[in-house]
C-alpha positions, 0 to 999 in steps of 0.5 A: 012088838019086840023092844028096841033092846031085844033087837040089838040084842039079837043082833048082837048074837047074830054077828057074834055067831056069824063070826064065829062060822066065818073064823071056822071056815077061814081055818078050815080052808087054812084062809086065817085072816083073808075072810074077816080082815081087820076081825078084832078077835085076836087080842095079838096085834102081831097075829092081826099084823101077819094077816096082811101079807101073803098066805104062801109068805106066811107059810114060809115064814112059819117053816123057817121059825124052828131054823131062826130059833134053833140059831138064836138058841145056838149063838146065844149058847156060844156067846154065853160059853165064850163069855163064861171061859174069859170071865173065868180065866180074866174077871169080869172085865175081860173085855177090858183085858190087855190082848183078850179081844183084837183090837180091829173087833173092839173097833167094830164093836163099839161103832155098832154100839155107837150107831145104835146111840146115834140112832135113838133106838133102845141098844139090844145089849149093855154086854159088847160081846152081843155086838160081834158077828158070828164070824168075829165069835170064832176069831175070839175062840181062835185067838185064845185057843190057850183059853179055850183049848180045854174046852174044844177037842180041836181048834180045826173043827172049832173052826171048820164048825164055825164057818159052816154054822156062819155060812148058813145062818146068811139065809136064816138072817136075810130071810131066805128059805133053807133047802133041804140039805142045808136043813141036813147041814145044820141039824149036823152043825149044831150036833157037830158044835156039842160033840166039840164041847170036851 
C-alpha cells in the first residue's frame, strides 16, 4: 500500500502536469487566461490583471502599445530638447526666467501640479515642463522661435508638425484604436519631426 506521502506527491506532479497541458493549450488556441482563471503561474500581477478582460480588447491593446510608446518616446524627446535649448540660452532656472514661458502656461502649469498635491497621489515630476499639454509645448517653441530658430529649418513646419502630432495623439491618450492612415500619418509625423531638427 502506497504511503500517504507518495500519494500527495503523485498528486502533486498530477496537476503540475495537468497544468501545464492546460497553459499549452490556452496558448495554442490563443485563450491566455480563459482556461485557468486566477492560475498563480504568472509571477506578474499585471499579466494575471490582463486576464480579466476581453480577449479582443486585449488584442487592441497590444496592436496600440507600439503607438503609446512611439508617442511617450517622441514628446518625452520634445520636452527634453525644449528643456535643453532654454537651459542653454537661460540657466537652469529658465522657468523662472522673465517672458520665457506665458504667463497663462505658468498659470495651468502650476494648477496641474497643485491638483495633484491636493490629491495625495505621488506627483509624476519635480520638472513643471512635465506638466504642459503637448499643444502648450508648441506655443514654448512658437514664443521663442528667437531661441529656437537655430534648431528647426522653419517655425510653419514646426508648427504644421506639432498640430498633426497633437491632433493624433487624442486617440492614443483616450484609448482609441489608430486607423490605418493615421498609422501612416504618424510614422510621416515623427520623420517629419527629425528632419525639422537643423
Amino acid at each position: 500500500m502506497k504511503s500517504f506521502d507518495m500519494i500527495l506527491k503523485s498528486f502533486g506532479m498530477s496537476n503540475q502536469m495537468l497544468i501545464s497541458d492546460l497553459l499549452s493549450i490556452e496558448k495554442q488556441y490563443n485563450l491566455e487566461g480563459q482556461i485557468l482563471v486566477g492560475n498563480n503561474t504568472s509571477n506578474n500581477v499585471e499579466e494575471r490583471d490582463l486576464f480579466q478582460f476581453d480577449p479582443a480588447i486585449r488584442e487592441e491593446a497590444s496592436k496600440m502599445a507600439i503607438y503609446y510608446e512611439l508617442f511617450y518616446s517622441l514628446e518625452k524627446t520634445i520636452r527634453q530638447l525644449i528643456s535643453d535649448v532654454l537651459e542653454s540660452r537661460y540657466g537652469e532656472q529658465w522657468w523662472d526666467y522673465q517672458d520665457v514661458i506665458i504667463p497663462s502656461i505658468k498659470q495651468e502649469v502650476e494648477k496641474n501640479m497643485r491638483k495633484e498635491i491636493d490629491a495625495g497621489i505621488t506627483p509624476r515630476s519635480s520638472e513643471p515642463l512635465d506638466y504642459t499639454t503637448f499643444g502648450q509645448l508648441g506655443e514654448i517653441i512658437k514664443s521663442n522661435w528667437d531661441v529656437f530658430q537655430g534648431v528647426f529649418r522653419s517655425q510653419r513646419a514646426v508648427e504644421k508638425i506639432l498640430f498633426n502630432l497633437n491632433t493624433l495623439r487624442n486617440n492614443i491618450a483616450h484609448c482609441s484604436p489608430l486607423a490605418e492612415d493615421e498609422v501612416v500619418r504618424l510614422q510621416l509625423s515623427i520623420k517629419d519631426w527629425f528632419r525639422q531638427i537643423s
